[in-house]
Every structure is written in C-alpha cells, then in structure tokens.
C-alpha positions as CSV (number, residue, x, y, z in Angstrom):
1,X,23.3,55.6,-49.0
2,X,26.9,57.1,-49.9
3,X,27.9,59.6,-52.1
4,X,25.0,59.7,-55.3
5,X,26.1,62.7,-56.3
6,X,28.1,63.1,-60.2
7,X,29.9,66.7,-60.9
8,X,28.6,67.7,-64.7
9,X,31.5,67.2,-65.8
10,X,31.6,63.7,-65.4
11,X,28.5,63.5,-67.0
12,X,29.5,65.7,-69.8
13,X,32.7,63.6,-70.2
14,X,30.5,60.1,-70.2
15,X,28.1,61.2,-72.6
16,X,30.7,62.2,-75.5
17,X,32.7,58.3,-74.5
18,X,29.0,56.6,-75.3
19,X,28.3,58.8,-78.4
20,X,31.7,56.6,-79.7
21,X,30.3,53.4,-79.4
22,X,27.7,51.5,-80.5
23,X,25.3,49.4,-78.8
24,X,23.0,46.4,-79.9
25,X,19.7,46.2,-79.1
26,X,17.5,43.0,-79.4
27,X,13.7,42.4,-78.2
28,X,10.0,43.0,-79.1
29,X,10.1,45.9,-81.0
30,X,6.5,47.7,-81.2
31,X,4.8,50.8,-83.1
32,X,3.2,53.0,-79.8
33,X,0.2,55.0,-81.3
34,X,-1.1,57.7,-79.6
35,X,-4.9,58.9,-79.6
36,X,-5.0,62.5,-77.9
37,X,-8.4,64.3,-77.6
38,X,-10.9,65.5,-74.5
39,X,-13.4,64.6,-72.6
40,X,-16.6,66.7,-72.1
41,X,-19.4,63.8,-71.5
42,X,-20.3,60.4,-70.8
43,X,-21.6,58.4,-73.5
44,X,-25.2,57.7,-73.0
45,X,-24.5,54.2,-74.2
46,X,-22.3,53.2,-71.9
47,X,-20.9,55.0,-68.8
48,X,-17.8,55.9,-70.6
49,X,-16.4,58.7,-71.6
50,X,-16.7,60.3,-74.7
51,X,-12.7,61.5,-76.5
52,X,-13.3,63.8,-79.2
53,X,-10.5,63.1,-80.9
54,X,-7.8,66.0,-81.8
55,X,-4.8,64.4,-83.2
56,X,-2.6,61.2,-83.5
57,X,1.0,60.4,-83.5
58,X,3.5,57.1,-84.1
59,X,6.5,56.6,-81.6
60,X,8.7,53.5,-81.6
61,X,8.0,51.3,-78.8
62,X,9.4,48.3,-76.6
63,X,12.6,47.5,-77.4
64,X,12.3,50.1,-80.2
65,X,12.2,52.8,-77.9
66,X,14.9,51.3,-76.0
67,X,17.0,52.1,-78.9
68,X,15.5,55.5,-79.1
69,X,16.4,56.5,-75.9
70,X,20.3,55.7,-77.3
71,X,20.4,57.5,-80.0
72,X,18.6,60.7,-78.6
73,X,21.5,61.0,-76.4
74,X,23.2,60.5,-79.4
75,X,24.8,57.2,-79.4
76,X,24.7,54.7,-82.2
77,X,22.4,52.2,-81.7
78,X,20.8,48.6,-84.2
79,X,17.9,47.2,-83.2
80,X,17.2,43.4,-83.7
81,X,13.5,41.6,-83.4
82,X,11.0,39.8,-85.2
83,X,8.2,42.2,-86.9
84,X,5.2,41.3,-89.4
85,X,5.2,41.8,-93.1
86,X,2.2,44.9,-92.6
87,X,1.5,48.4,-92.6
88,X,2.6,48.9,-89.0
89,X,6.3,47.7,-89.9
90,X,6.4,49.8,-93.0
91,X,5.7,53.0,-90.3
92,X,8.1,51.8,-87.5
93,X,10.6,51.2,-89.9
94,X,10.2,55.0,-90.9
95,X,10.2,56.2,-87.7
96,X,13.4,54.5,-86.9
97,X,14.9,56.0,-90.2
98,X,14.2,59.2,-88.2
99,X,15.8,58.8,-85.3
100,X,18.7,57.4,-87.1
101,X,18.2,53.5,-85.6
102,X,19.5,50.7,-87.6
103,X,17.3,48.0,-88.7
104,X,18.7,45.8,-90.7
105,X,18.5,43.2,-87.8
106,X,14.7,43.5,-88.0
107,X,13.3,39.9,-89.4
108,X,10.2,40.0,-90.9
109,X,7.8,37.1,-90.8
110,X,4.3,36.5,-92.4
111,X,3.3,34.8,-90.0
112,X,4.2,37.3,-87.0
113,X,2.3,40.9,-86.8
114,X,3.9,43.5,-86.0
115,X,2.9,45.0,-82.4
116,X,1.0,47.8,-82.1
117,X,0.0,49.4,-78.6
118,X,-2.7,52.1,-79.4
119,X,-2.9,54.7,-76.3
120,X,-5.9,57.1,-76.3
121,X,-5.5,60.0,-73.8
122,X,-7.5,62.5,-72.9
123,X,-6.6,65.7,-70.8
124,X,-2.9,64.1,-70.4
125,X,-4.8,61.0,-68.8
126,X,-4.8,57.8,-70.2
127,X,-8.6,56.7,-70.8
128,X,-8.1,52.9,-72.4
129,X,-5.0,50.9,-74.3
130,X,-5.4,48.4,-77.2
131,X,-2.8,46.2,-77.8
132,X,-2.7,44.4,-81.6
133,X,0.2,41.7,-81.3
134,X,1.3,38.2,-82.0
135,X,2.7,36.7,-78.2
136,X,4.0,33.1,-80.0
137,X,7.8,32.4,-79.4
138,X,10.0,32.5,-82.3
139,X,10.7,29.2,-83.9
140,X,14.4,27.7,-84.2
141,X,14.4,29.3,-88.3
142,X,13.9,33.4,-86.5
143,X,16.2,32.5,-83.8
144,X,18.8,31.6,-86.4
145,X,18.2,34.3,-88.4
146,X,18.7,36.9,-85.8
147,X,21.2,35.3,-84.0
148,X,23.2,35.2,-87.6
149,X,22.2,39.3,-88.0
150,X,23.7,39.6,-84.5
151,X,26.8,37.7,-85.1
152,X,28.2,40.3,-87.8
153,X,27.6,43.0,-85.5
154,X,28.6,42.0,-82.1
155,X,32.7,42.1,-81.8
156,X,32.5,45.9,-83.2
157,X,29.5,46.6,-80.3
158,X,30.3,47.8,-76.7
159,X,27.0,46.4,-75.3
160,X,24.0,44.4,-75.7
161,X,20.9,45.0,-74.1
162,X,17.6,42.7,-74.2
163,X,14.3,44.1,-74.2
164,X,11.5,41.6,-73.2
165,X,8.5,42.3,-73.2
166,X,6.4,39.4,-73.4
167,X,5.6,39.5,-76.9
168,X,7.6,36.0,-77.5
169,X,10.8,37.2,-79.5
170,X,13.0,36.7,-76.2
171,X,13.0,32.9,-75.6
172,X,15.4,30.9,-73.9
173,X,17.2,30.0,-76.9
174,X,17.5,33.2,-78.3
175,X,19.2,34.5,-74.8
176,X,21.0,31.3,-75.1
177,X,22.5,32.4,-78.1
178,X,23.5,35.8,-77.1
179,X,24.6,34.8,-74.0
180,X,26.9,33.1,-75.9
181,X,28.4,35.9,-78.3
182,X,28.9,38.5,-75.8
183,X,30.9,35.9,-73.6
184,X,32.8,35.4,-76.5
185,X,33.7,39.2,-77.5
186,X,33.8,40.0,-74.2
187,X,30.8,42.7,-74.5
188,X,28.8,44.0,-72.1
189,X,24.6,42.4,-71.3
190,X,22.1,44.2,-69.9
191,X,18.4,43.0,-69.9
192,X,14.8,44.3,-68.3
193,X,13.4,40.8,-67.2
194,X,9.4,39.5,-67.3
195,X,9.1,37.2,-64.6
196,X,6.0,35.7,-66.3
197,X,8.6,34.1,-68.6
198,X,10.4,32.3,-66.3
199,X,13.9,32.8,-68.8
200,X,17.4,31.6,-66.9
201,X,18.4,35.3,-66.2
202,X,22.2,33.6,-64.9
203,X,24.9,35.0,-66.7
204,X,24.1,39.2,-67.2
205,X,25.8,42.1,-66.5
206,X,22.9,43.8,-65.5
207,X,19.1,43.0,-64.9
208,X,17.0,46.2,-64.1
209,X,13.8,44.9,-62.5
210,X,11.1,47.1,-60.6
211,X,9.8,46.5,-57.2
212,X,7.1,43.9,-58.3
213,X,9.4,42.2,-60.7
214,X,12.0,41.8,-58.4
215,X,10.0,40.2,-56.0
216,X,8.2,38.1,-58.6
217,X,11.8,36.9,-60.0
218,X,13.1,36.0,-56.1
219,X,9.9,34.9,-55.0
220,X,9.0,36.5,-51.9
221,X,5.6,37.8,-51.1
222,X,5.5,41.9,-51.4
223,X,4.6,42.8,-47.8
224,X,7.2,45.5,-46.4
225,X,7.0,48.5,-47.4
226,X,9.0,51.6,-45.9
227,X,9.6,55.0,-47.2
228,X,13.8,54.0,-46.4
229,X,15.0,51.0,-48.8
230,X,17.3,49.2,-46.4
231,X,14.3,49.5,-43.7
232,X,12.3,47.3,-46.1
233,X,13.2,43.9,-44.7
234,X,11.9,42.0,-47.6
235,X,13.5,44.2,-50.0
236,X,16.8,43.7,-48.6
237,X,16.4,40.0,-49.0
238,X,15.4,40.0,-52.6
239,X,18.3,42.1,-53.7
240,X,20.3,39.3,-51.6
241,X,18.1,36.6,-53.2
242,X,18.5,37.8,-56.8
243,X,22.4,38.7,-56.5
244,X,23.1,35.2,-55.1
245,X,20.6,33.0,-57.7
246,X,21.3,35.1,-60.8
247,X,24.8,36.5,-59.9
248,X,24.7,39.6,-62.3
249,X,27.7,42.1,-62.0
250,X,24.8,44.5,-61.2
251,X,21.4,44.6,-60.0
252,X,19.2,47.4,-60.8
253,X,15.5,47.6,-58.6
254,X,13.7,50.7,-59.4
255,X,11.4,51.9,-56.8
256,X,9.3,54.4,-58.6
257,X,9.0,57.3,-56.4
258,X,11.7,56.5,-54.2
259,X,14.2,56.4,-56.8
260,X,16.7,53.3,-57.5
261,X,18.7,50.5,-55.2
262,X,21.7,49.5,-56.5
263,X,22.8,46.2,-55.4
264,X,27.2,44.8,-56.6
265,X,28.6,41.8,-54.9
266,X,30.6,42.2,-51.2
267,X,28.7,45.6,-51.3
268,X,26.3,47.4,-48.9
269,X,23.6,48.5,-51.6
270,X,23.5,52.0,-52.6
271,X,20.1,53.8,-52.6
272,X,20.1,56.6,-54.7
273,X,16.9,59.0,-54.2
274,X,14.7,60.1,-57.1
275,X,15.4,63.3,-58.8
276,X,12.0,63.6,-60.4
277,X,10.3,67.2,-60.3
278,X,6.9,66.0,-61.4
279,X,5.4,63.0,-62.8
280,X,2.8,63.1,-65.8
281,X,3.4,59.7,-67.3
282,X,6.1,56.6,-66.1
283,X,5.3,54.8,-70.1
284,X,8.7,54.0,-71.1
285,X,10.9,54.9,-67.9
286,X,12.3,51.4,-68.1
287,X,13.7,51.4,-71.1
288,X,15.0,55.0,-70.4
289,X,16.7,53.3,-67.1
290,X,18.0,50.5,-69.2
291,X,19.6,52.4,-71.9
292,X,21.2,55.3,-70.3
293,X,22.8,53.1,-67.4
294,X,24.4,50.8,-70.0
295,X,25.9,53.6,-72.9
296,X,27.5,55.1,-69.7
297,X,29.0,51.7,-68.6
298,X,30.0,51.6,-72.3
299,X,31.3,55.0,-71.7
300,X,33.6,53.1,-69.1
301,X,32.0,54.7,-66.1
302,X,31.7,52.9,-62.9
303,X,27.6,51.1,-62.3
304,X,27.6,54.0,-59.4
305,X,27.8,56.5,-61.9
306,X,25.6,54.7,-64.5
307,X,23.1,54.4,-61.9
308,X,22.8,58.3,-61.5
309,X,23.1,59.5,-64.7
310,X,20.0,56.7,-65.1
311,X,18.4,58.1,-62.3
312,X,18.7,61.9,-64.4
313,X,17.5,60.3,-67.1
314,X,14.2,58.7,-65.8
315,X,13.3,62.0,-63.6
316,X,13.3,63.8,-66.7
317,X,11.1,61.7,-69.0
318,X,8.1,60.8,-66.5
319,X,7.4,65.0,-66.1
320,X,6.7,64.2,-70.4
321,X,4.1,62.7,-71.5
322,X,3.8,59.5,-73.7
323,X,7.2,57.8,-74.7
324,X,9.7,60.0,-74.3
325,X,13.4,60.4,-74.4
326,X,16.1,62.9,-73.2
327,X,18.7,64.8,-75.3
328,X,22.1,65.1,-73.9
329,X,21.4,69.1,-73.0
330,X,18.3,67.8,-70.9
331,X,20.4,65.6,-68.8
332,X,23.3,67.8,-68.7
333,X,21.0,70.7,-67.5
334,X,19.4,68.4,-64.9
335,X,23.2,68.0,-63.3
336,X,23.8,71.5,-63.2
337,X,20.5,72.6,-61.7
C-alpha cells in the first residue's frame, strides 16, 4: 500500500500553488435540476410513488461541474463545450457567473440543446431522472470553433482536463486536436473516459476510470472481486492492461467504497483506502476526483499526493447530497481530523 498519508501542511501549501493557476476545462457541459419533495403514498394510478413537491434548485453539471469543483477550492478555471441557443443555457450560464467560471469557450449552436439532467428526490433518495439532451457528435465547424477558443487560452493554462460524458461534444477529432496543443505547450491532460465511445485514450497524463470502466476500456470480464485491491487478480491485470495499451503518466481506478488504486509505470500500484465517513449520494464524485487530483499536480505535487488530497476530496462530497463540491477549509479540516 505505502505511505497514503499527506501532513496538512502539504495540503495547505498545494492548495494556495493551484489557486495561481488556471486550468481549462472542455466537455459536455449540462444544467443538473434538482426536484426535492416527500413521499407519503402510492399513486393509485400507478404503483408509484407520489413526491409532493417542496422546492427546486439549478447546479452546473458534467463537465460544468468539473469546473465547479476548481473554482470552489478556489482555483481559476474556463470551461469549453457546445450548448443550445435555449433557456437552459441562459441559466447555466448564470450559474457559472456565480461560481466565477469562465465561459467564453462555450459555443452555442441552434441546432444542439443544451443538456439538462432533471433529478427528483425524495427523503434524500433519488425516486426517477429525466435526461433532456442532444447525444450527436460535433461537426468539423464546432470542432474548429472550440478548438480556436482553446488555442488562445492554452500556453497561459497549467492543465487541461476532458470531461466526457457521452453527450457527443468529445469526439476523436476534438481530442485529436487538444492532444495536439497541450503537447505543444507542454501542459498537463487529464480526462474521465466513456468506454462506450471507443475514443484513442493514447497520449494522457491521466485517465481516472471506475471499476466498470476500467474493465470495459481493457476488456476483461469483471469477475474478481476482493475486499484487498492487489488480491483482485483481474484487477491487477487491467491496471497492467491499461498502463501498457494507453501508456498514460498516471492511471487513476476508483473503487467506490474501497477507495482509489493508483497505478505509474515501473511502479507496484499504490492503494489508497477511502476516507469517506458516510455516503448519501456518489452524483458527481468523478468529476470531484478528476479536478482536485489535477489543480494539485498543477500545484507541482507529486500523482501520490494528488491522489490523496483526491481521495479527501471525494469522501467529503458523497456524505452531501446532490452535486456537490468542497471548499478549501473542508478539505483542509478533513487532514487535520
């Protein structure tokens, strides 16, 4: 396992290098809507229950809250997609306003809607989702366009990261193209992969799949499970699998409840064990994984230390419910405790 332990200090000193740097962000950026109410009785229409509703509120979502997550622990971040020209990008666009996310890299396209997941929970559960989105891949005119936005901003920008979530702004092309830039300025790339895509993920700094996406990406059927990661015999091969096909300078598996692997090349993988008190909701732990590991490599910490102060990060926001993020005094606090 080794040492997965960070003084908070090091933390400390981490978080004020990332707040000094900025980070690009480029993906399917989405409007999450949130339904919250109770449930008292079954419909006698249907045998479903019954929300009466109580409230409703807007968070940015997808790649949008990838962003978020950056700049609520206070580093600068610009977010870069393809939205719709509707009410639903009007409010995102808001919301990032509010959390101080930049969007001018946001194209907007008639023919695109904007993607909005609509969540409806009741008693912190959630009953049903509705998804309202436009899956098509971006056509060689978008990928111009916000490759061009990119272009501007990318030698001033420490890192990159990708956010895909299968709502057809990543496409080969598009990765293509920003493979391309950060070779060029020498800046970092991180990126949460969708198998389903079948993308060529060759070439990253960093690819942060779960369990059932890593296996999906090498392959190999999901049928060894043990409560100790390097007693999993098939999840020691696809971490071998992955860091030999794809060859990122660091591979990423979270395991859910048993915390992360962390897999370098010429390196026994390091397993570093969840810190999670309690978990009310995992929405968005991804993209809290994905951003804090890659402002502290910006930060010029070592992918050990990334991969802890991640593994803070995502403990604290599944004991929240919906999307959430973490402020610099959460994590900091969760290193002292």
């Amino acid at each position: 396992m080794g040492n997965t332990r960070l003084p908070a200090a090091d933390a400390r000193r981490i978080l004020a290098g990332a707040s000094r740097t900025r980070i690009l962000v480029v993906g399917d950026a989405m409007l999450d809507h949130f339904i919250w109410g109770s449930v008292a009785r079954i419909s006698p229409e249907a045998p479903v229950p019954v929300v009466d509703f109580e409230r409703e509120s807007f968070m940015p979502g997808g790649a949008a809250n990838v962003a978020r997550n950056l700049t609520a622990l206070q580093v600068p971040a610009e977010l870069f997609g393809a939205i719709g020209r509707d009410a639903a990008a009007h409010q995102l666009k808001r919301l990032l306003n509010d959390y101080h996310i930049g969007c001018r890299g946001l194209v907007a396209n008639t023919r695109r809607n904007t993607t909005v997941k609509t969540r409806i929970v009741a008693h912190t559960q959630q009953v049903v989702r509705i998804d309202r989105e436009t899956r098509d891949g971006l056509d060689n005119s978008l990928t111009r366009r916000l490759a061009g936005a990119m272009q501007s901003m990318i030698a001033t920008s420490a890192a990159v990261i990708v956010g895909d979530y299968g709502k057809g702004v990543v496409t080969q092309p598009l990765l293509e193209e920003i493979k391309l830039l950060c070779r060029r300025h020498g800046v970092w790339l991180s990126m949460d992969p969708k198998p389903v895509h079948h993308l060529d993920l060759s070439g990253l700094s960093l690819i942060t799949p779960n369990r059932k996406e890593a296996f999906e990406l090498a392959g190999v059927p999901d049928t060894t499970r043990h409560g100790n990661p390097f007693d999993d015999a098939n999840l020691m091969l696809v971490a071998d699998r992955l860091l030999k096909q794809l060859r990122p300078a660091v591979l990423l598996i979270t395991l859910g409840e048993l915390g992360m692997l962390l897999c370098l090349h010429g390196r026994k993988p390091f397993h570093i064990p969840t810190v999670a008190q309690e978990v009310f909701d995992v929405s968005g732990a991804g993209d809290t994984v994905i951003a804090s590991f890659t402002l502290a490599i910006a930060a010029g910490a070592s992918p050990l230390e990334a991969a802890i102060i991640s593994n803070h990060a995502a403990g604290i926001v599944v004991g929240k419910i919906g999307t959430a993020t973490v402020t610099p005094e959460e994590l900091l606090a969760s290193f002292q405790a």
